[in-house]
Residue frames as a rotation matrix with the C-alpha (Angstrom) as fourth column:
UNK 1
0.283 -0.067 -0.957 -1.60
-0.041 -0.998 0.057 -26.78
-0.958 0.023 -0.285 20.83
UNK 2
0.815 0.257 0.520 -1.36
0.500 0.141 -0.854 -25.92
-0.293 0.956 -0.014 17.09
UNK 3
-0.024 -0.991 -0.134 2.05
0.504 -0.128 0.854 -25.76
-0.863 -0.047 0.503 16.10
UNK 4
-0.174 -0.349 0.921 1.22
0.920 -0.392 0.026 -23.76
0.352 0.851 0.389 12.48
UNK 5
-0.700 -0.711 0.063 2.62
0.714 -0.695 0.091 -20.66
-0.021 0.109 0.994 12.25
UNK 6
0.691 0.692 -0.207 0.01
0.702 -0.712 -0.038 -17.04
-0.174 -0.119 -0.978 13.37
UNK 7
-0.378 -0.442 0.813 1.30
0.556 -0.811 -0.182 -14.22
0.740 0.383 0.553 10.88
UNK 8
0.059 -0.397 -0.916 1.66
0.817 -0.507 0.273 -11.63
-0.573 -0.765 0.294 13.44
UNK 9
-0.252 -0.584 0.772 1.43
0.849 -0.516 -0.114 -7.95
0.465 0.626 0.625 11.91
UNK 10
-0.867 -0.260 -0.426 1.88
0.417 -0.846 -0.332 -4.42
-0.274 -0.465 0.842 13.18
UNK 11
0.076 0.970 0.233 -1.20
0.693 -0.220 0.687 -2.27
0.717 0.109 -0.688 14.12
UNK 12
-0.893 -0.443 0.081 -1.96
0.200 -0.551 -0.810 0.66
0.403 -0.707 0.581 16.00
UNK 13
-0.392 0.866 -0.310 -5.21
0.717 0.077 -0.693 1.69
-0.577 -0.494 -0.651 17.79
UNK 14
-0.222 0.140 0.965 -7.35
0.806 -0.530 0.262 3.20
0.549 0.836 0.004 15.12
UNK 15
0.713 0.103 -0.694 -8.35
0.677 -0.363 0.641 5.72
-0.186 -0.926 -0.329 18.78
UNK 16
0.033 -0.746 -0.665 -5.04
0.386 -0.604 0.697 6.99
-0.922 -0.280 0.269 18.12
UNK 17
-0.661 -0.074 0.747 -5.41
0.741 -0.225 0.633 7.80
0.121 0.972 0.203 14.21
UNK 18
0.624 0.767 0.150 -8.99
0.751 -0.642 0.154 9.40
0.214 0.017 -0.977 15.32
UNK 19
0.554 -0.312 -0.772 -6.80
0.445 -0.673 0.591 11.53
-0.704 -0.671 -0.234 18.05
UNK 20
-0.531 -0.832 -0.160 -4.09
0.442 -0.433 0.785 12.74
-0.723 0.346 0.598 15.23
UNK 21
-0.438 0.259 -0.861 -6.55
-0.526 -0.850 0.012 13.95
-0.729 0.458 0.508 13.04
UNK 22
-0.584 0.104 0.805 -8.98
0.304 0.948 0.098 11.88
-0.753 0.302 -0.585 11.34
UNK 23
-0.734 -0.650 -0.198 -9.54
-0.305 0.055 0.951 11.48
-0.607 0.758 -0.238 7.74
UNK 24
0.444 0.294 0.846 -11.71
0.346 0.815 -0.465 9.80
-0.827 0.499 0.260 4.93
UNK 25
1.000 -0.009 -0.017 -9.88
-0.019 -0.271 -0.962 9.58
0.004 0.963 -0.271 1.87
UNK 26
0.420 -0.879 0.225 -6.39
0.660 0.126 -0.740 11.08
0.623 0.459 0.633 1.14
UNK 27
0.970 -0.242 -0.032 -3.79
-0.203 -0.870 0.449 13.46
-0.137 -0.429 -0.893 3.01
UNK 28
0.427 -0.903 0.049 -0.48
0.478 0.179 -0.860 14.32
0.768 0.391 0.508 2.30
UNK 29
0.408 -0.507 0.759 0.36
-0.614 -0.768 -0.182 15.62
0.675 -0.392 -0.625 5.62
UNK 30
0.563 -0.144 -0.814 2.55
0.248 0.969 0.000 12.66
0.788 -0.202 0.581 6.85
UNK 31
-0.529 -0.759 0.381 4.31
-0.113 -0.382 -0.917 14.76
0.841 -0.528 0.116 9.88
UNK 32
0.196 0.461 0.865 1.36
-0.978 0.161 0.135 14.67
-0.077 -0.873 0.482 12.03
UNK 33
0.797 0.585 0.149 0.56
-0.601 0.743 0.294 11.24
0.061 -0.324 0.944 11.63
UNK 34
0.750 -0.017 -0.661 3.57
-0.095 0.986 -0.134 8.83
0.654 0.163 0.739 11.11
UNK 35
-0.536 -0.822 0.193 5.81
-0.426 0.067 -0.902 9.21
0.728 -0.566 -0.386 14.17
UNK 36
-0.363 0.612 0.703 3.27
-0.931 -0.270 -0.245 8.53
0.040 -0.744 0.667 16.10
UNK 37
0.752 0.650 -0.113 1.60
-0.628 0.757 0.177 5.92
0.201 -0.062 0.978 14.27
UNK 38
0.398 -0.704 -0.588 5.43
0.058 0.659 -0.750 4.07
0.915 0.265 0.303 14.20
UNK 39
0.114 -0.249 0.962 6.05
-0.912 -0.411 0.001 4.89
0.395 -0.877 -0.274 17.60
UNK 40
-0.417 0.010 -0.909 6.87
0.169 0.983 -0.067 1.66
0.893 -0.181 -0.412 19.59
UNK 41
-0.935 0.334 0.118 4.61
-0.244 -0.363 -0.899 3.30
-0.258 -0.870 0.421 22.24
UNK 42
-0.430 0.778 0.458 1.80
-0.476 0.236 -0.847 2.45
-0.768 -0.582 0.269 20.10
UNK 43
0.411 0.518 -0.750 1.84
-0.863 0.487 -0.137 0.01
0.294 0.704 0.647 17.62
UNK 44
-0.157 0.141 0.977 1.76
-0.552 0.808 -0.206 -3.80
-0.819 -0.572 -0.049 18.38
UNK 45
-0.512 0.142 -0.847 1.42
-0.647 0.585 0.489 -6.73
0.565 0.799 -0.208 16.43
UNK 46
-0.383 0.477 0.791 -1.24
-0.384 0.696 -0.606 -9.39
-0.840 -0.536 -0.083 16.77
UNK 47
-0.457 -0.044 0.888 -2.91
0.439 0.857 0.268 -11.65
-0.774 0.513 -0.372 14.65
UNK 48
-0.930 -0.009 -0.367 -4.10
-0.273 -0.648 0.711 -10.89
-0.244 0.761 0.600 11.20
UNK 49
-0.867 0.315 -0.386 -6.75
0.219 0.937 0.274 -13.09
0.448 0.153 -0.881 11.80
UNK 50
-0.064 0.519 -0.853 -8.43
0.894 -0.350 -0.280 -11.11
-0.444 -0.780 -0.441 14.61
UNK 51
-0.465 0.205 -0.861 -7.38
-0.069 -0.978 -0.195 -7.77
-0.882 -0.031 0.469 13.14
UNK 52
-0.938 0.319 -0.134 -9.44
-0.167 -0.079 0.983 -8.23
0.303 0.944 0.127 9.92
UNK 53
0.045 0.998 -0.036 -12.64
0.624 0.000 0.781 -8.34
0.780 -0.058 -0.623 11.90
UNK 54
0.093 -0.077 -0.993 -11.23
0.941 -0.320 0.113 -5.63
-0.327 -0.944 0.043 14.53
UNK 55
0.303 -0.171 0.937 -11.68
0.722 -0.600 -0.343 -2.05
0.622 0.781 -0.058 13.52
UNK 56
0.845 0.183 -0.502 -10.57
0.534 -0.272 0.800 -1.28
0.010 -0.945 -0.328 16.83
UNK 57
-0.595 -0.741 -0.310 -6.72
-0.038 -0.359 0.932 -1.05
-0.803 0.567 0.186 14.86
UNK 58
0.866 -0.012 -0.500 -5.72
-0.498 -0.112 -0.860 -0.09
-0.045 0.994 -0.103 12.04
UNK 59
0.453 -0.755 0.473 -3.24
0.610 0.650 0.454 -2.44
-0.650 0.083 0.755 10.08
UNK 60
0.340 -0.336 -0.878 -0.41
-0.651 -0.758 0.039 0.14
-0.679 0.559 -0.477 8.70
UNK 61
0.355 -0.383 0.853 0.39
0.674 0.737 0.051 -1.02
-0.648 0.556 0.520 5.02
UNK 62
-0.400 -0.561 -0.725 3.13
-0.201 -0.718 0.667 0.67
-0.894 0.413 0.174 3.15
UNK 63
0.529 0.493 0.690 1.57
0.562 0.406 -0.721 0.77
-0.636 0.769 -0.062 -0.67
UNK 64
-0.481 -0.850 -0.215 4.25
0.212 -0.351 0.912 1.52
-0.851 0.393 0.350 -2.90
UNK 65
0.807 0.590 -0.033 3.10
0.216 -0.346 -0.913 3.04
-0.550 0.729 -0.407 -6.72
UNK 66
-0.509 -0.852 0.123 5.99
0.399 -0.107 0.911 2.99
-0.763 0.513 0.394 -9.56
UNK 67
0.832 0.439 -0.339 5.49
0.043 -0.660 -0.750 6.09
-0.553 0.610 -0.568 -11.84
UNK 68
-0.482 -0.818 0.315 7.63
0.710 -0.153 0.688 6.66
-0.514 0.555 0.654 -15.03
UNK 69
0.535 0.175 -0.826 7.80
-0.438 -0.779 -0.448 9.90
-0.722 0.602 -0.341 -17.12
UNK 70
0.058 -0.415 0.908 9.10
0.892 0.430 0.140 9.23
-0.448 0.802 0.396 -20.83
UNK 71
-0.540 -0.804 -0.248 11.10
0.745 -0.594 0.304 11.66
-0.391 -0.021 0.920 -22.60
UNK 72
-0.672 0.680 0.292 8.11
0.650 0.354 0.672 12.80
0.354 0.642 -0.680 -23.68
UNK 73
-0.934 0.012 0.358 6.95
-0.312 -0.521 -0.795 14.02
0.177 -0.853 0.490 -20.29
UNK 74
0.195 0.961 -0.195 3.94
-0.665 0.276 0.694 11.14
0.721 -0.006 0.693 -20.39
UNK 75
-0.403 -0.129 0.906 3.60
-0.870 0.361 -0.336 9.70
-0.284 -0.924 -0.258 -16.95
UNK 76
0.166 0.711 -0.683 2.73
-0.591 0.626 0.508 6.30
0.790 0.320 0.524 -16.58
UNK 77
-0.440 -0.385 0.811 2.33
-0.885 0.340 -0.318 3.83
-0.154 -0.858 -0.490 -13.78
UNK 78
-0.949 -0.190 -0.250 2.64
-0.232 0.961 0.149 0.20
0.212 0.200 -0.957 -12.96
UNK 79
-0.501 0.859 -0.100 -0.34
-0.865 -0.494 0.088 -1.50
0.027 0.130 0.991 -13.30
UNK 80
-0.780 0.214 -0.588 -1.71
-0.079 0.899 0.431 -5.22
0.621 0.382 -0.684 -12.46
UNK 81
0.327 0.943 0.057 -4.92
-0.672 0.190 0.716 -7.04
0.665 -0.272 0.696 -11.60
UNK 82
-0.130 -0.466 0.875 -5.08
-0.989 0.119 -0.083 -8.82
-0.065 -0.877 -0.476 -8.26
UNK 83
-0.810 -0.042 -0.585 -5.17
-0.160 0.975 0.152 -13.02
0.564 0.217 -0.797 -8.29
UNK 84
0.763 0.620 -0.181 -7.55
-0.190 0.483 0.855 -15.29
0.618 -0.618 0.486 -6.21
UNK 85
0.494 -0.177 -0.851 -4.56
0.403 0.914 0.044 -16.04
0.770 -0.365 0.523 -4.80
UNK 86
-0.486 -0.468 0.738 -3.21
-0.062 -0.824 -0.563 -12.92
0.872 -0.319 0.371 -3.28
UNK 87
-0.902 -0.358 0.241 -3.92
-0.049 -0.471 -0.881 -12.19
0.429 -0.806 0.407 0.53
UNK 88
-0.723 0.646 -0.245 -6.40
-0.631 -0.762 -0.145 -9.77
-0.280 0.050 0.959 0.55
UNK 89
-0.269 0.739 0.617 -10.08
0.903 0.417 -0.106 -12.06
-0.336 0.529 -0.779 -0.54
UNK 90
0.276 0.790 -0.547 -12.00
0.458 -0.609 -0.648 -8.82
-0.845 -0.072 -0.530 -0.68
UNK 91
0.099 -0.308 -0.946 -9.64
-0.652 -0.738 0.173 -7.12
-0.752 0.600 -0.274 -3.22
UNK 92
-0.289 0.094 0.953 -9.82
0.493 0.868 0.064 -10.32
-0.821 0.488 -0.297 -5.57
UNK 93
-0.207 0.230 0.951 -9.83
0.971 -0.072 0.228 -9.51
0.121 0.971 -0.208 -9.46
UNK 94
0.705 0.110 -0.701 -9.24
0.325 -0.928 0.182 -5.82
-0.630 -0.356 -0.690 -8.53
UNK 95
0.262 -0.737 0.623 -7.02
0.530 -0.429 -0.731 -3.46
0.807 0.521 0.278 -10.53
UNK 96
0.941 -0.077 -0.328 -4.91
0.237 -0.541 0.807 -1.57
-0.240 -0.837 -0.491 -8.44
UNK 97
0.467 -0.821 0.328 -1.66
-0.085 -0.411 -0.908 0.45
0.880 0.396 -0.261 -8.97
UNK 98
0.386 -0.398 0.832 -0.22
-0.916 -0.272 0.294 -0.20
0.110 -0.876 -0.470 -5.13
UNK 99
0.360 -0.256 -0.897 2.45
-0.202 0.917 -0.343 -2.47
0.911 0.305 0.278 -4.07
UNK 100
-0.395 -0.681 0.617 2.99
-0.573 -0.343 -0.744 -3.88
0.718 -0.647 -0.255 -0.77
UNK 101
-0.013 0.290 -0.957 1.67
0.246 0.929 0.278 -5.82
0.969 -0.231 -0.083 2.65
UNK 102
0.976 0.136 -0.171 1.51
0.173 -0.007 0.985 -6.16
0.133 -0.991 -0.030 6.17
UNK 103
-0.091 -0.825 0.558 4.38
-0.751 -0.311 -0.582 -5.38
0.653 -0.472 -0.591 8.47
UNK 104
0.540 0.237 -0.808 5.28
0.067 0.945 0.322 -8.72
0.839 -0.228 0.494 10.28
UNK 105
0.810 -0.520 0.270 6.45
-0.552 -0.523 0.649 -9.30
-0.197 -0.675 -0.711 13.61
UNK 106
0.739 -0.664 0.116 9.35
0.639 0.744 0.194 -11.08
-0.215 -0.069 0.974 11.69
UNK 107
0.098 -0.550 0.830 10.44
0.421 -0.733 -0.535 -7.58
0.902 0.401 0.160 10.63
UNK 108
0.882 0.260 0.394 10.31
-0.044 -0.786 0.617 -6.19
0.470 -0.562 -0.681 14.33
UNK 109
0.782 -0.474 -0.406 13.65
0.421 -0.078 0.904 -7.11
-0.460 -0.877 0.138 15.10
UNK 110
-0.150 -0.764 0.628 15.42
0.957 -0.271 -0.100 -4.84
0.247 0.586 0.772 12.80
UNK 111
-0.824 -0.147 -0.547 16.13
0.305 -0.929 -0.211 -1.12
-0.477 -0.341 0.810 13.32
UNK 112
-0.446 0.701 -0.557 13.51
-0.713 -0.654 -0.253 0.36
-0.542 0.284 0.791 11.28
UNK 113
-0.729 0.121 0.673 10.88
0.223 0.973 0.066 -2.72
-0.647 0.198 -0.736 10.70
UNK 114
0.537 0.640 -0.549 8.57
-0.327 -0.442 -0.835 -0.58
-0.777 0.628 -0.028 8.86
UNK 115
0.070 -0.398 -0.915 11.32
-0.926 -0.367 0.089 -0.16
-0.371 0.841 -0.394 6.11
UNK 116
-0.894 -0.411 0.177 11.99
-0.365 0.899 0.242 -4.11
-0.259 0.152 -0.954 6.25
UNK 117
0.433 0.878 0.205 8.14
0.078 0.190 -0.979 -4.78
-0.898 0.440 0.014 5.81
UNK 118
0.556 0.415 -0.720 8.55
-0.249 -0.743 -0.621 -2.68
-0.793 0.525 -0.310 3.29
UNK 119
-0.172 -0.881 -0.441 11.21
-0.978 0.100 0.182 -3.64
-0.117 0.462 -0.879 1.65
UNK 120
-0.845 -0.186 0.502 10.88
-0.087 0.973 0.213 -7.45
-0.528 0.136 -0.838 2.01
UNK 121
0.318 0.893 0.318 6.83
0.295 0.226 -0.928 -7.22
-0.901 0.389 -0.191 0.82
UNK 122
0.827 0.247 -0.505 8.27
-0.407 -0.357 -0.841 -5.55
-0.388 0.901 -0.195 -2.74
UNK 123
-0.269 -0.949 -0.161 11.27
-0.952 0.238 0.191 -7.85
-0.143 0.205 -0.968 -3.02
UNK 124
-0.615 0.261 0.744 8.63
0.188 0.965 -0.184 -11.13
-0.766 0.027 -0.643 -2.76
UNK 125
0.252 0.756 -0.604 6.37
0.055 -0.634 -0.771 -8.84
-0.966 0.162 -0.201 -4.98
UNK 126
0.981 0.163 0.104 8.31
0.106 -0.006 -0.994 -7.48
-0.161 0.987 -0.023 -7.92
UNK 127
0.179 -0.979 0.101 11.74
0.980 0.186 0.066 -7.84
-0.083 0.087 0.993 -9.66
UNK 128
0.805 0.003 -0.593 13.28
-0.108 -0.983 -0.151 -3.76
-0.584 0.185 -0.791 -9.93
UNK 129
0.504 -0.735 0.454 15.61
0.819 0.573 0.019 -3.38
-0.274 0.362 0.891 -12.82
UNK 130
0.132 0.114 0.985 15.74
0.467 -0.884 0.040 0.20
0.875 0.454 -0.170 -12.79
UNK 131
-0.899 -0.273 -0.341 17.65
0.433 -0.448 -0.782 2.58
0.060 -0.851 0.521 -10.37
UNK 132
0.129 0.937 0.324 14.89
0.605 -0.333 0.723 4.86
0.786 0.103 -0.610 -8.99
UNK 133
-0.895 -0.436 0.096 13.77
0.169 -0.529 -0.832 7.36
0.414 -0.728 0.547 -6.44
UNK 134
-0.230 0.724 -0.650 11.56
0.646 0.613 0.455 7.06
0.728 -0.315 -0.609 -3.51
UNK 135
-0.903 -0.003 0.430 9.48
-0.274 -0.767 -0.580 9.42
0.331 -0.642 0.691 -1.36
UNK 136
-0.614 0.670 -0.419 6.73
0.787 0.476 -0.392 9.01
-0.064 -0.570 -0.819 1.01
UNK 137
-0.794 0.348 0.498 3.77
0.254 -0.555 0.792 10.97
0.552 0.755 0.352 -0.42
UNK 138
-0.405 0.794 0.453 0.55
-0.882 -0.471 0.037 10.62
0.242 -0.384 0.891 2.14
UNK 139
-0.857 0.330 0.396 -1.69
-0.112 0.630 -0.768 8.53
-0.503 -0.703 -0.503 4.00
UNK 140
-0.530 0.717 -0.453 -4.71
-0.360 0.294 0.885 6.82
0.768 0.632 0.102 2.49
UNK 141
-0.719 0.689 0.087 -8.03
0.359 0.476 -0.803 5.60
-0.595 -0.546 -0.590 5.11
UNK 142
-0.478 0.826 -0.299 -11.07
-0.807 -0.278 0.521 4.74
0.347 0.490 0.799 3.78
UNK 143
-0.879 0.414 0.236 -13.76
-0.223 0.081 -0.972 3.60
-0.421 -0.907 0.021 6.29
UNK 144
0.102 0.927 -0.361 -16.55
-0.921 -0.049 -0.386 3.51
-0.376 0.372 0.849 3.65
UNK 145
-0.035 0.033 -0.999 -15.20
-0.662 0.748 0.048 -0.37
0.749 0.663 -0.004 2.94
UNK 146
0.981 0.063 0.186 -15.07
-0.194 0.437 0.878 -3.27
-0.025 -0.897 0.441 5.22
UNK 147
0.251 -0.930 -0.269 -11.28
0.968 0.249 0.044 -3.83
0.026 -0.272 0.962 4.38
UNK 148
-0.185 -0.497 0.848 -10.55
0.076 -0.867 -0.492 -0.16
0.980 -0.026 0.198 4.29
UNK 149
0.626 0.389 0.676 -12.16
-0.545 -0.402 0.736 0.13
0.558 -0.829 -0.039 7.76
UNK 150
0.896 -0.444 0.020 -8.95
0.200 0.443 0.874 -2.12
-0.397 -0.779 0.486 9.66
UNK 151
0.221 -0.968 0.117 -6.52
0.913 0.247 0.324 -0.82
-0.343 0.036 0.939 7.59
UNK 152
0.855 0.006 -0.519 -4.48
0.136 -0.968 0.211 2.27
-0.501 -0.251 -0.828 6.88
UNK 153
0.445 -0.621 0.646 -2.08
0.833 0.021 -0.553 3.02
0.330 0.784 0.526 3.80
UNK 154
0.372 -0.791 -0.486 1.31
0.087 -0.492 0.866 4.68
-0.924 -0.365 -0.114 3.96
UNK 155
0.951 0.225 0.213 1.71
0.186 0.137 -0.973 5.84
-0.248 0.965 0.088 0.33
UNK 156
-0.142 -0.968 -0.205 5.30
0.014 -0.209 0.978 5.77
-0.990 0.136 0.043 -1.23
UNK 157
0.849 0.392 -0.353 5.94
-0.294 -0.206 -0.934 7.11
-0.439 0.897 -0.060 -4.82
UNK 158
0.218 -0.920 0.325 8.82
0.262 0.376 0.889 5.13
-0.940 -0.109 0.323 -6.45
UNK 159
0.685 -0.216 -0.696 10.22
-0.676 -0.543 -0.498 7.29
-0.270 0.812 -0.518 -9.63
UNK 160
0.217 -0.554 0.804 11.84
0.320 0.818 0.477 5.00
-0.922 0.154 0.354 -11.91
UNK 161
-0.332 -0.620 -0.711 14.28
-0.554 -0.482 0.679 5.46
-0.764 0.619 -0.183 -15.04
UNK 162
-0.678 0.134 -0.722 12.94
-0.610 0.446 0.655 3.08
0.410 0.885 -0.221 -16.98
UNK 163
0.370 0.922 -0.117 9.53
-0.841 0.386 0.381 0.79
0.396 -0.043 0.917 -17.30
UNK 164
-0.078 0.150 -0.986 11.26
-0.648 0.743 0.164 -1.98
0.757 0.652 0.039 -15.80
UNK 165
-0.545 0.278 0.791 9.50
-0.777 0.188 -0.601 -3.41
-0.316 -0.942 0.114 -13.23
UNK 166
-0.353 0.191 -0.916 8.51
-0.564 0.737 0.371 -7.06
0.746 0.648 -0.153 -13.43
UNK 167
0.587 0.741 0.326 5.80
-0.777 0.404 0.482 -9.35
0.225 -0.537 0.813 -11.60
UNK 168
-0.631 -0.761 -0.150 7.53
-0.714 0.645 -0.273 -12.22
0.305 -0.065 -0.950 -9.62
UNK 169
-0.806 0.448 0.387 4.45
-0.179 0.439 -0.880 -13.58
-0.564 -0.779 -0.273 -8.66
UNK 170
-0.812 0.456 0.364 1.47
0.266 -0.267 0.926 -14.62
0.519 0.849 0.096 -11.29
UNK 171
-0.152 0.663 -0.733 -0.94
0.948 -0.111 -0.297 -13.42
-0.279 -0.740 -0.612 -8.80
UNK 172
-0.129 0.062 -0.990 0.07
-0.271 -0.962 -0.025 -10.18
-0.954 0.265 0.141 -10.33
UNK 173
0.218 0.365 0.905 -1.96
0.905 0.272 -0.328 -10.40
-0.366 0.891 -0.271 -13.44
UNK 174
0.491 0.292 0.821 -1.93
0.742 -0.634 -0.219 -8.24
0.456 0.716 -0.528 -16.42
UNK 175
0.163 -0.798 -0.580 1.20
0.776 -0.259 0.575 -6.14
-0.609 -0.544 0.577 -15.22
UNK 176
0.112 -0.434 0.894 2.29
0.991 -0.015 -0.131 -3.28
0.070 0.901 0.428 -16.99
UNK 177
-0.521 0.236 -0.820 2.70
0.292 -0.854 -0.431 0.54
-0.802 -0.464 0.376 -16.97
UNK 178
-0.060 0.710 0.701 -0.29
0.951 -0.173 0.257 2.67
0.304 0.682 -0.665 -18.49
UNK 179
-0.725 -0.305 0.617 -0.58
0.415 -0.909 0.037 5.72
0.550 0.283 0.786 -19.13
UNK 180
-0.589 0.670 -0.451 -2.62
0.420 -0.222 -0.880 7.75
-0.690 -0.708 -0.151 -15.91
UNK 181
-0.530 0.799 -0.284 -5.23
-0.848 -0.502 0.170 9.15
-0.007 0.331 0.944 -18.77
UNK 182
-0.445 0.412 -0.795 -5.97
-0.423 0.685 0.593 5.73
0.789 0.600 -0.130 -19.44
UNK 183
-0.671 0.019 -0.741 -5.98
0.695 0.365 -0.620 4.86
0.259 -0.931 -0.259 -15.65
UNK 184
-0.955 0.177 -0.238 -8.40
-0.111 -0.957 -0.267 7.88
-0.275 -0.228 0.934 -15.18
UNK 185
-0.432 0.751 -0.499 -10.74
-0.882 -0.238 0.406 7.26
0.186 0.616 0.766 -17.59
UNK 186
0.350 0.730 -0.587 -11.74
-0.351 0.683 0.640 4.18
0.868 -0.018 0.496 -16.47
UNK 187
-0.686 -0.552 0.475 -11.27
-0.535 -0.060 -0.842 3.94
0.493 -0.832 -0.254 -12.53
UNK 188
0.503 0.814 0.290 -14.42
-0.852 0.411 0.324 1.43
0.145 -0.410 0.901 -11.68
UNK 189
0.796 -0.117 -0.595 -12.63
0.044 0.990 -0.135 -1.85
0.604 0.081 0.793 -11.85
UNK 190
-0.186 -0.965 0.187 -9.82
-0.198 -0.150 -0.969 -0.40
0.962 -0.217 -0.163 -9.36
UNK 191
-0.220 0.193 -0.956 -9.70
0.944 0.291 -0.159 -1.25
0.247 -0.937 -0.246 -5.79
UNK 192
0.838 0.540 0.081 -10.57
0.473 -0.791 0.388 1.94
0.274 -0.287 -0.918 -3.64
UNK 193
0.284 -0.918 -0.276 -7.18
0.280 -0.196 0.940 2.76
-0.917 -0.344 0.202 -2.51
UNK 194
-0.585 -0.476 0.656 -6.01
0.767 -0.063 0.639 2.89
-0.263 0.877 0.402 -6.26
UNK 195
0.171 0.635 0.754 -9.14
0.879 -0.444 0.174 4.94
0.445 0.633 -0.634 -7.08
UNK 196
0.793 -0.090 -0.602 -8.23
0.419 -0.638 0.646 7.56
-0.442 -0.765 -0.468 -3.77
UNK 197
-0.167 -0.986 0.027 -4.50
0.552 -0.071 0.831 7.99
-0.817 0.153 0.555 -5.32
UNK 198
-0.478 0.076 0.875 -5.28
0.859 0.246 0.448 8.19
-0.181 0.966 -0.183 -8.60
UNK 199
0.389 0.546 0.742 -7.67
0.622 -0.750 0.226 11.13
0.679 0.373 -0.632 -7.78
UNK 200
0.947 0.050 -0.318 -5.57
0.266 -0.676 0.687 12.97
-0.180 -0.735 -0.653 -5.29
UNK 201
0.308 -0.894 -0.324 -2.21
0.296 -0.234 0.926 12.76
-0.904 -0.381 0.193 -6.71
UNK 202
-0.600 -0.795 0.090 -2.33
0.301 -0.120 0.946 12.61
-0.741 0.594 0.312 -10.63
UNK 203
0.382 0.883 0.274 -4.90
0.736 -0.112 -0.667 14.46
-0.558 0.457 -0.693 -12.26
UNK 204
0.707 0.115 -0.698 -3.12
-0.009 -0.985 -0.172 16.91
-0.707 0.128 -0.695 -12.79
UNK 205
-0.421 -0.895 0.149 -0.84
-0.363 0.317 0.876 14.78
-0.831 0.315 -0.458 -15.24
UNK 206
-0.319 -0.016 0.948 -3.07
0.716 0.651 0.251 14.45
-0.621 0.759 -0.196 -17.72
């Protein structure tokens, strides 16, 4: 028996996403959907291995998105290109404005293992030097990819006082915050998630 270590990560039955109202794209109506989907009635962990060729779940992945306003009132968000070495193969040498990961089942034995994902994936991720404020904004599926089709974003907007947010990893390439015109005008080189956000939450900011 093979004694290395099967990452385990939280999934629900994508069945039950269909049943709560199903999607392509963006929605900000997180009341239907995320008791449910966090319910320990029906999410499960199993390999990540299996669920990346299973579109039977969805893998929930909190995707965090650090926006600053300058006194100015120009928005800007954090911005880096993905490594070869990151996770994800498919999203390789992507741009993408979302931080975050699976939910392991090493987080299921805390009270609220979502937050501890959540928390522990942006604490291996990036350094925060900057109080902030955090809200959960909307759900992201997009079925029209082969990694969008097993997985299912839990967007979180993290307002920060200051730009300083800082790559701990060099997987995160080419880090930085940019202004969302600039992020607008040129949305081909983003992953598809980044490109969904990007049009559903901040057009109206430029």
């Amino acid at each position: 028996m093979s004694s290395v270590h099967t990452e385990r990560v939280l999934v629900v039955p994508t069945a039950l996403f269909q049943r709560l109202g199903y999607f392509q794209g963006f929605t900000r109506d997180t009341e239907r959907y995320l008791d449910q989907l966090l319910s320990p009635e029906h999410a499960s962990y199993r390999p990540r291995s299996e669920m990346e060729e299973d579109a039977s779940f969805k893998q929930l992945i909190p995707y965090v998105i650090f926006r600053y306003t300058d006194t100015d009132g120009q928005v800007s968000l954090f911005r880096y290109t993905r490594g070869t070495g990151m996770g994800e193969s498919r999203l390789h040498r992507k741009r993408s404005i979302g931080i975050g990961g699976h939910i392991s089942s090493d987080d299921a034995g805390e009270e609220n293992p979502y937050q501890e994902g959540m928390r522990r994936e942006l604490d291996e991720e990036v350094a925060i030097a900057t109080p902030y404020q955090s809200r959960c904004v909307g759900l992201i599926n997009d079925d029209e990819t082969e990694v969008g089709k097993v997985h299912l974003g839990v967007v979180h907007i993290y307002d920060v006082e200051s730009p300083d947010v800082q790559p701990r990893e060099t997987e995160i390439a080419e880090a930085g915050f940019v202004p969302i015109g600039e992020l607008l005008a040129d949305l081909d080189g983003f992953e598809s998630w980044s490109r969904i956000c990007l049009e559903a939450l901040f057009v109206q900011f430029v």
